[in-house]
TIZA-535361 format. One record per residue (C-alpha): residue in one letter; x, y, z. Coordinates in steps of 0.5 Angstrom, whole numbers, padded with zeros to 4 digits, always signed. Example, Ala and Ser with C-alpha at 12.3 -4.5 7.8 and 13.67 -1.06 7.14 Angstrom:
<rs>
a+0025-0009+0016s+0027-0002+0014
</rs>
This chain:
<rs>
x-0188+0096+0089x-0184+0092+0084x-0177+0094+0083x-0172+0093+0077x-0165+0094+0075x-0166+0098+0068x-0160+0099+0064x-0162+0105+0061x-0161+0108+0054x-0155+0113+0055x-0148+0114+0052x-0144+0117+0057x-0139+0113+0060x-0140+0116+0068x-0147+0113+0068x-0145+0106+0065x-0149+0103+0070x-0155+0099+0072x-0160+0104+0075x-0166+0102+0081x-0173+0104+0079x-0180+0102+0082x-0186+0101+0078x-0194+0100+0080x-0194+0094+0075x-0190+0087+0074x-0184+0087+0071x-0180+0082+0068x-0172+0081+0064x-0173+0083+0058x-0179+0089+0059x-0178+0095+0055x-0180+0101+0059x-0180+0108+0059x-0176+0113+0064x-0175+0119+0067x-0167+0119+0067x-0162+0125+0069x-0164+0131+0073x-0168+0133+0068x-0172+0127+0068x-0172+0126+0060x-0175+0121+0058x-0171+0114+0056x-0172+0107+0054x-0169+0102+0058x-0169+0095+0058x-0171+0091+0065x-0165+0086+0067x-0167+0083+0074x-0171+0085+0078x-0169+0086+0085x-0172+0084+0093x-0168+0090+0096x-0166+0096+0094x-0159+0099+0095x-0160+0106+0096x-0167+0109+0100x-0173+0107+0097x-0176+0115+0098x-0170+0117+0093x-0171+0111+0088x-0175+0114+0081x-0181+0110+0079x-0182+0108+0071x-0185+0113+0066x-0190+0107+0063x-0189+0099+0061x-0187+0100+0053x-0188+0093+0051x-0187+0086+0055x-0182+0081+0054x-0178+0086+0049x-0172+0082+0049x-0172+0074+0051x-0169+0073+0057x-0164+0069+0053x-0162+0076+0049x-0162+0080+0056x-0157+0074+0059x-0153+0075+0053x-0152+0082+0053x-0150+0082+0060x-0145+0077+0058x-0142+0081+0053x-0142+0086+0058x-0137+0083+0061x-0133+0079+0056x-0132+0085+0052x-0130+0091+0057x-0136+0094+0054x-0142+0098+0056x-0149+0097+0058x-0153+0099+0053x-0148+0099+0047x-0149+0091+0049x-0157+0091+0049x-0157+0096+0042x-0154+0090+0038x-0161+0087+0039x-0165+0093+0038x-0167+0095+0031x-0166+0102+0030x-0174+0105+0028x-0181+0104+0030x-0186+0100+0028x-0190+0102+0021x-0197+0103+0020x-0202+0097+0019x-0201+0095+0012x-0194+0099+0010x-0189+0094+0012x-0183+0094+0008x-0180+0087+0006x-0173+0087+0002x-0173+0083-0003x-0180+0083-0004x-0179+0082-0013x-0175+0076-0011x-0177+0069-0014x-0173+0065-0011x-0168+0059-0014x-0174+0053-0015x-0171+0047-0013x-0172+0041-0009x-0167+0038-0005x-0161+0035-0009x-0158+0028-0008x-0152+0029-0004x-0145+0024-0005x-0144+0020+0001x-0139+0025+0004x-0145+0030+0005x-0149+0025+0007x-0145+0023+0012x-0144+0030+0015x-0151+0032+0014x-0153+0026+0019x-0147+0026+0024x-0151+0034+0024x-0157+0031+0024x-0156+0027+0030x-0154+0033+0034x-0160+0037+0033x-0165+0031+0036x-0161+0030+0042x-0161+0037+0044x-0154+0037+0046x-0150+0044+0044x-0144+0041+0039x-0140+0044+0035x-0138+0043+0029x-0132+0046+0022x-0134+0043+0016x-0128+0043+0012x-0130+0043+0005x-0127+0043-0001x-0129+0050-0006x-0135+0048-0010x-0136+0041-0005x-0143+0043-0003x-0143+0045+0003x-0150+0050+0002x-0154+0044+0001x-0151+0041+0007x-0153+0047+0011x-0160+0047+0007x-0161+0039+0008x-0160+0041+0016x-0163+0047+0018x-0169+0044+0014x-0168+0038+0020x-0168+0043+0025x-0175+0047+0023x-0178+0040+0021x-0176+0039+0029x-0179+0046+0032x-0174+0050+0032x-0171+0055+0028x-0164+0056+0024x-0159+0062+0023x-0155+0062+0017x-0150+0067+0017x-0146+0070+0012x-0140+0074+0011x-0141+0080+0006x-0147+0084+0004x-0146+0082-0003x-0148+0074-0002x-0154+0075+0002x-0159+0075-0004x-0155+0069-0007x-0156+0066-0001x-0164+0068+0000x-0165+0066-0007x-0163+0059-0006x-0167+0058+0000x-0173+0061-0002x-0173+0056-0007x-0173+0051-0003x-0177+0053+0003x-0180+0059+0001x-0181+0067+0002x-0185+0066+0008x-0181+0064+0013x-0174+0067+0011x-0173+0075+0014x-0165+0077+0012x-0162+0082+0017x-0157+0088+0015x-0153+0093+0015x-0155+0095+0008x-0162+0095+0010x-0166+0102+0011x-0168+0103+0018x-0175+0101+0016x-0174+0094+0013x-0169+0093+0019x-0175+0094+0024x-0181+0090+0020x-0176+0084+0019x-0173+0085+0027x-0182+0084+0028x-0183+0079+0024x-0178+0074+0026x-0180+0077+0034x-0187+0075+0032x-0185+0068+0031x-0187+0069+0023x-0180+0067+0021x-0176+0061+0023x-0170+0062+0019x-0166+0069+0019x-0161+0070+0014x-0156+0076+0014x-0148+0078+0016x-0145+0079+0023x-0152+0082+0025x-0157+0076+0024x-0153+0073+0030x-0157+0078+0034x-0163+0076+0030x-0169+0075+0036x-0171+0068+0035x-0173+0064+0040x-0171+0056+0040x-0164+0056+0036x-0163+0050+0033x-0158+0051+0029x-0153+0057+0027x-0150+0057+0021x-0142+0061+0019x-0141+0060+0012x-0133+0063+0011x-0132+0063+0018x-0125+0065+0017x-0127+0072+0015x-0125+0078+0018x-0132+0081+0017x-0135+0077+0023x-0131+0080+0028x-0133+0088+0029x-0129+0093+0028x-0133+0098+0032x-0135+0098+0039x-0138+0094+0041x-0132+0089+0038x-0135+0082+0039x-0133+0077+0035x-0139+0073+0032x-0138+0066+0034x-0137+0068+0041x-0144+0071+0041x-0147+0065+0038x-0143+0060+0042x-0147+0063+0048x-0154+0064+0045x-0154+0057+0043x-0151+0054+0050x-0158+0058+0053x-0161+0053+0048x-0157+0046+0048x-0157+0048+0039x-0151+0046+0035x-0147+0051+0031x-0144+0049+0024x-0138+0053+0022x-0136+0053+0015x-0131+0053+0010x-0126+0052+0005x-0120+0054+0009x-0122+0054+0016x-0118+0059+0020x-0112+0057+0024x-0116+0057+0030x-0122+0054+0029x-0117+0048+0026x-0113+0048+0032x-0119+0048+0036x-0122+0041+0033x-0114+0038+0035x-0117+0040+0042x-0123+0037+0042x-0128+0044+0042x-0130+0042+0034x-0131+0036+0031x-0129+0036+0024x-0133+0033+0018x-0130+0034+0012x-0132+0034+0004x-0125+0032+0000x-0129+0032-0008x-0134+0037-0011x-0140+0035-0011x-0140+0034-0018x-0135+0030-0019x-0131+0036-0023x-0123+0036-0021x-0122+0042-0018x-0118+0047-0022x-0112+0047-0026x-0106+0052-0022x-0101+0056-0027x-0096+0060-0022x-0094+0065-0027x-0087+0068-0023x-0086+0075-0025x-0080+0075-0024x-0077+0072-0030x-0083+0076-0034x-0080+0082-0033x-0072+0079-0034x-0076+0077-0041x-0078+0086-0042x-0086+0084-0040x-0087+0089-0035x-0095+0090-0036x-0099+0088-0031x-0101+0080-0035x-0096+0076-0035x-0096+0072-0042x-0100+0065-0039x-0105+0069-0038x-0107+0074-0042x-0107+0068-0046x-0112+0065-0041x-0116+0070-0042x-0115+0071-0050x-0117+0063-0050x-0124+0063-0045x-0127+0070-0048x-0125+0066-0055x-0130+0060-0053x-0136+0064-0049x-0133+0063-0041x-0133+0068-0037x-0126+0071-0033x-0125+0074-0025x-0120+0078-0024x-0117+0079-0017x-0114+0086-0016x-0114+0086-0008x-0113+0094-0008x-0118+0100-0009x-0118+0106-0013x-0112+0106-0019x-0105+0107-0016x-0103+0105-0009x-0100+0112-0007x-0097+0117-0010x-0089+0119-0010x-0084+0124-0012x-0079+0121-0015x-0074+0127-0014x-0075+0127-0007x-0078+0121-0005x-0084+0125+0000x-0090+0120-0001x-0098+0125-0001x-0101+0122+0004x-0108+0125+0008x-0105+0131+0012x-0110+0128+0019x-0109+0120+0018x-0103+0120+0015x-0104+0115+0012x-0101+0115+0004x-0107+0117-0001x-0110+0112-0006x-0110+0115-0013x-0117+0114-0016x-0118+0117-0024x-0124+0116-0025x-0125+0122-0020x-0118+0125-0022x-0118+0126-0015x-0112+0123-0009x-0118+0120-0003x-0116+0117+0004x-0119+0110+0005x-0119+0111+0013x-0123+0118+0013x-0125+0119+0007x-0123+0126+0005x-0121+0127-0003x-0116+0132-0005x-0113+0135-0012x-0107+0131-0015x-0101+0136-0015x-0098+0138-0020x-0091+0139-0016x-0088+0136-0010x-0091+0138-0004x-0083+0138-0001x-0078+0139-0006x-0083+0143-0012x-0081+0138-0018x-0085+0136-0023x-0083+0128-0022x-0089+0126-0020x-0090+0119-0021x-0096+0114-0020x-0094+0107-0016x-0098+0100-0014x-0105+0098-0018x-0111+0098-0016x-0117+0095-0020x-0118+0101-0024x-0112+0100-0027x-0114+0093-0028x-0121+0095-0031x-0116+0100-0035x-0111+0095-0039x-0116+0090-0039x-0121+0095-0044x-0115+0096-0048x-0113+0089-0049x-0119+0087-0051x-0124+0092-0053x-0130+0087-0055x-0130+0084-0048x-0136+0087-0043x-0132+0089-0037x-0135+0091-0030x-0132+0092-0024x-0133+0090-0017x-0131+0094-0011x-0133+0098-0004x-0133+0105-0010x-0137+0101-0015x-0143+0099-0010x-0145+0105-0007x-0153+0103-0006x-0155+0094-0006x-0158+0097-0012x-0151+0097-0016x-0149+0090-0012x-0154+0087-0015x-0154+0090-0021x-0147+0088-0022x-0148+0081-0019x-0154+0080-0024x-0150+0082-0030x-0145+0077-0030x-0149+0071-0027x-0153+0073-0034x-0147+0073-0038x-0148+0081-0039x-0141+0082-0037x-0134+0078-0040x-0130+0080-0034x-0131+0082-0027x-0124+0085-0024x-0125+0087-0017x-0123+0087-0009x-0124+0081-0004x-0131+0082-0006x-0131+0077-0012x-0127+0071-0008x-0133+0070-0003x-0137+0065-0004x-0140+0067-0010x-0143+0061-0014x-0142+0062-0022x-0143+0057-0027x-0139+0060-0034x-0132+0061-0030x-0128+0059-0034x-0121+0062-0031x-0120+0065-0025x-0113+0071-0026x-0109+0074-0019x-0106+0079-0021x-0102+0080-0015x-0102+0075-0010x-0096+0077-0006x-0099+0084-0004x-0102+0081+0003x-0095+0077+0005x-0091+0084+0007x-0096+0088+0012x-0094+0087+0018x-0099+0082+0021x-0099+0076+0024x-0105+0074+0020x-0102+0076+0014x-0098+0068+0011x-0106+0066+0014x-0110+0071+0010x-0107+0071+0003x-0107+0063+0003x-0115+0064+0004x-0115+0069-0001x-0113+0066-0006x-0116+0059-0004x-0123+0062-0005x-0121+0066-0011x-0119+0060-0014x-0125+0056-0012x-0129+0061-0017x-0127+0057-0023x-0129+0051-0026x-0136+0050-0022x-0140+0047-0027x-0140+0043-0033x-0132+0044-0034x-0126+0044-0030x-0123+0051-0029x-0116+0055-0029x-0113+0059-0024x-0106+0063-0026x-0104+0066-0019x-0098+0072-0021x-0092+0073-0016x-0086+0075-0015x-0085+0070-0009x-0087+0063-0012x-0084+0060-0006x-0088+0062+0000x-0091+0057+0003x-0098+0059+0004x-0098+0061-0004x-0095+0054-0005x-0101+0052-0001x-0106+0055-0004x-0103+0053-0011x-0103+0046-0009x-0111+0046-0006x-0106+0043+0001x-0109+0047+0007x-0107+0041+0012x-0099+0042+0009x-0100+0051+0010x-0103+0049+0017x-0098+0045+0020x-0093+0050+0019x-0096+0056+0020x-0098+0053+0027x-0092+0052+0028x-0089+0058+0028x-0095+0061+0031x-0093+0058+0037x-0085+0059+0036x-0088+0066+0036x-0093+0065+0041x-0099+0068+0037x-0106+0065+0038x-0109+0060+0038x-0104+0060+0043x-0105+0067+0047x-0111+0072+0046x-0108+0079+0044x-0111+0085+0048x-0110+0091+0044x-0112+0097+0048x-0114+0104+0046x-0112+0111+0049x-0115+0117+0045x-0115+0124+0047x-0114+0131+0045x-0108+0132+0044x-0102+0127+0044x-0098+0128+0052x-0105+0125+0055x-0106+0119+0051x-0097+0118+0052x-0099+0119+0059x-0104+0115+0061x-0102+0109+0056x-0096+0108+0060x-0099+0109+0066x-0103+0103+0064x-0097+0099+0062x-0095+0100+0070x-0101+0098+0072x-0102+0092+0069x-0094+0090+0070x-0096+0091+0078x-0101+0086+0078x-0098+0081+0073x-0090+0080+0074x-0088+0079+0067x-0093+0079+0063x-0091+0081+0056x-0094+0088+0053x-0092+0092+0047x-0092+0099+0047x-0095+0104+0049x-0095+0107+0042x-0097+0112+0036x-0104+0109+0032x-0101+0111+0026x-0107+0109+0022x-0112+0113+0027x-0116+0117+0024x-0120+0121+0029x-0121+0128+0028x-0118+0133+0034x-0115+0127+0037x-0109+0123+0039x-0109+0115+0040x-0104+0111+0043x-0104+0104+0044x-0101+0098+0048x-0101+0090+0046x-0102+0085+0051x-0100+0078+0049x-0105+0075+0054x-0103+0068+0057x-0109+0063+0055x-0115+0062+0060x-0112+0069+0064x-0116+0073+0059x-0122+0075+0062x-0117+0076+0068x-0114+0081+0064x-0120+0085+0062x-0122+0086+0069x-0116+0089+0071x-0117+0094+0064x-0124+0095+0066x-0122+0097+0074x-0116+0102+0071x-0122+0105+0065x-0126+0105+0072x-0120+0111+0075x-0120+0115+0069x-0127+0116+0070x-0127+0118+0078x-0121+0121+0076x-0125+0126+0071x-0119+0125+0066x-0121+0126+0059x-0118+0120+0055x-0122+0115+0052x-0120+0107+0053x-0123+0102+0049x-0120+0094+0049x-0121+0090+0043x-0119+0082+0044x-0116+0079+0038x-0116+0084+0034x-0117+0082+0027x-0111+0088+0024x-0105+0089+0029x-0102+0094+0025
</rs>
């Protein structure tokens, strides 16, 4: 009789443990097997996670396995990686070995679904790299055929040619039997990104993992790259868990995007799993961008990342030329629209001559909230509290944490006035003013309302790449990445609106921002126009932006991170406590609080306090925010994971998450 440690499909935090089984057969790691599991015995799946020589618990009280589903289900390397996960995230079992399991079943014989399946591809042979790329693509190259694990930024400028140096690299890696991840931070870049490599290496050895595809194309890709079909995977956050075997190479485009940490349980961080999935196979991990976050920079200054860079365009284009309208003198000069008067004359021009024109409004819906200006009460949802967005094209108030609509008042909740007024712009305001400036112009919108399916991504995506659409105003989404050849102009609208939210991040996030929207422009045959509106032209990170100056952002924005010690120089741990009603979730927060300051005299912590952004139904949460000393983190998650471990024999009905180095602190 062989017996196993089995982490068995299940979601209740009381049995969040590896539980012993005894089978006829041979098992290994990585098996998937079937079995009875609870006092009923319902039949589960679970996945073998070490064998073991002596059983804890008496042998005549041990369950045997149901039926051995399929060997070698998941890799060692998969399974090794999850439990690792396990502990680094304070998270539990099957929540970790469900990141590399595809949701659905296998289909019949013959009625596979393959995404993608019309796409052609962008036919084209290797281009001939400047000696910037050259040296990158080498110094990477180098790396691959030794076999050392070594990671790599690659600090480019917009339109530098950083895709045809992970091309050029990854082809190394195939060429040399192993295989690649190329992984990339939206949904809406995923069929640029495939088109281009599918003209290059072909259909057959490209699978692309997502969110966006149906349970079905999930599992039919999952099984090919598992069969060994496919030797490059392409796809979000996802395709990090992707089951190749031999990993060569992974790739982080924009790795300083928020995407590629999750935000929903289990909340890893991206370039933490494909570190450890690549330490198992002595790969390279190339990171890119064209404004690296501050701490894979800072990461570089301490020897963790060695930095290549791309100072020019590949096509020796300049970069483009920077306006700063300041629209603090348009409106001292009676201009109160959303344009100021530089560009809207920079559209009238680029439209005139047939270029194309982005626009960046980083706001959904077509006002911000909705006030009364008699009283000043602001709507907001009556179960997040959180302001409501206007949105005129459903004429209704929406959520955008749950989602719900509500009607638009008449009156004022409070105070029954009729002085309701409308504040903040959104993207539909945009799409609105910009119709009635210029009624001939073809203008489409992108945004997470525009796309309810990949359909309607592609569709809007494809329009404007085609020269269909004059226009594209949108969110975030149009400053990612995205590669056009008739962008004459780009205009940010707002590009203060990030600065004030109370984050950390925030200096960080509105540089990228406008950096990246700033690099659609001019990607061609001429050089673009870039017209930034603020009404805090002296910012540093604005000025940054404008100036296209990342090392002079850097250096003062890593000064003040340290003055405030804030990572890279700690690690924030963020702790959750949710409950049904607001006296459990206050206790237990603050009992935590006591907990910790017992163990660790002096450690600084924040809090407890009330999510106010939480959305839960029925229930309360409460958070504290420990700013953990730098190599001590996964001290402090074990302390966290000991007291979870109380709540659980104390049968208290409260629910404890822990998120390290949340993305939003606020």
């Amino acid at each position: 009789m062989i017996y196993a440690d089995i982490a068995v499909e299940n979601k209740s935090k009381y049995t969040d443990v590896l539980f012993t089984y005894a089978s006829e057969e041979a098992l290994s790691p990585g098996d998937l097997v079937l079995v009875p599991f609870g006092k009923n015995d319902k039949e589960k799946r679970g996945i073998v996670c070490k064998l073991v020589q002596s059983p804890q618990c008496e042998k005549d009280k041990i369950k045997t396995v149901i039926n051995l589903a399929e060997r070698e289900f998941l890799s060692e390397e998969a399974v090794k990686t999850a439990l690792w996960m396990k502990q680094r995230y304070a998270i539990k079992y099957y929540d970790a070995f469900k990141c590399f399991i595809p949701p659905g079943k296998a289909a019949k014989p013959g009625k596979e679904k393959e995404p993608y399946r019309d796409l052609t591809g962008r036919g084209q042979s290797p281009e001939k790299l400047t000696e910037e790329q050259k040296y990158a693509a080498e110094e990477i190259e180098k790396a691959l055929e030794k076999g050392e694990q070594s990671n790599f930024l690659l600090h480019g400028v917009t339109a530098s040619g950083k895709t045809e140096v992970y091309m050029q690299v990854i082809e190394k890696a195939v060429s040399i039997g192993k295989t690649a991840i190329m992984l990339v931070p939206e949904i809406s870049l995923t069929k640029q990104m495939i088109e281009t490599f599918t003209g290059r290496f072909g259909k057959e050895v490209i699978a692309v993992l997502h969110s966006k595809l149906t349970h079905r194309e999930r599992y039919d890709e999952w099984r090919r790259i598992k069969d060994g079909k496919a030797k490059i995977v392409i796809g979000a956050r996802m395709a990090v868990f992707a089951p190749l075997k031999n990993i060569g190479l992974i790739v982080m485009d924009e790795e300083q995007e928020a995407s590629y940490k999750a935000d929903m349980s289990p909340k890893y961080d991206t370039v933490d799993i494909a570190l450890k999935r690549l330490s198992h196979y002595s790969g390279v991990m190339l990171l890119g961008s064209a404004t690296p976050s501050v701490v894979s920079y800072y990461r570089v200054s301490q020897g963790i990342y060695r930095l290549l860079t791309l100072k020019h365009r590949y096509n020796k284009m300049p970069l483009p030329e920077v306006i700063t309208a300041d629209m603090r003198e348009e409106l001292r000069e009676g201009n109160r629209t959303i344009f100021s008067r530089v560009l809207y004359e920079g559209i009238n021009d680029e439209i005139s001559n047939g270029r194309q024109v982005i626009l960046l409004q980083n706001r959904r819906g077509y006002a911000n909230f909705v006030s009364c200006r008699e009283c000043g009460h602001v709507i907001k949802c009556p179960e997040c509290g959180i302001s409501l967005t206007y949105h005129k094209s459903q004429d209704s108030l929406i959520c955008h944490y749950c989602g719900r609509h509500f009607p638009v008042p008449d009156r004022c909740p409070e105070c029954k006035s009729s002085y309701i007024k409308y504040f903040g712009i959104g993207t539909e305001q945009v799409v609105e003013a910009v119709q009635q400036l210029f009624p001939a112009a073809s203008v489409d919108r992108l945004d997470i309302d525009a796309i309810k399916t990949r359909k309607d991504l592609d569709r809007i995506l494809e329009k404007f790449d085609n020269g269909e659409t004059d226009i594209l105003i949108g969110t975030q989404l149009v400053a990612k990445g995205l590669d056009f050849d008739n962008v004459g102009l780009v205009g940010i609208i707002a590009a203060d609106a990030g600065l004030n939210i109370p984050d950390y991040r925030s200096a960080e996030r509105t540089f990228q921002l406008v950096t990246q929207a700033a690099g659609r422009a001019g990607r061609r045959d001429s050089r673009g126009k870039v017209i930034i509106q603020t009404y805090e032209p002296d910012n540093y990170a604005l000025q940054g932006a404008a100036l296209n100056d990342y090392e002079a952002f850097y250096e003062k924005e890593i000064t003040l991170r340290k003055f405030m010690n804030y990572p890279p120089f700690t690690d924030i741990i963020n702790v959750n406590f949710t409950a049904e009603n607001e006296e459990t979730a206050s206790d237990i927060s603050k009992r935590c609080r006591r907990y910790i300051e017992k163990l660790e005299e002096g450690v600084n912590m924040l809090g407890p306090k009330a999510a106010l952004n939480f959305k839960g139904k029925d229930s309360v949460r409460f958070y504290i925010m420990i700013k953990c000393p730098k190599n001590l983190r996964n001290k402090f998650v074990f302390y966290l994971e000991e007291f979870s471990k109380i709540l659980i024999n104390e049968r208290i009905k409260c629910s404890m998450d822990i998120d390290v180095n949340p993305y939003s602190t606020y």
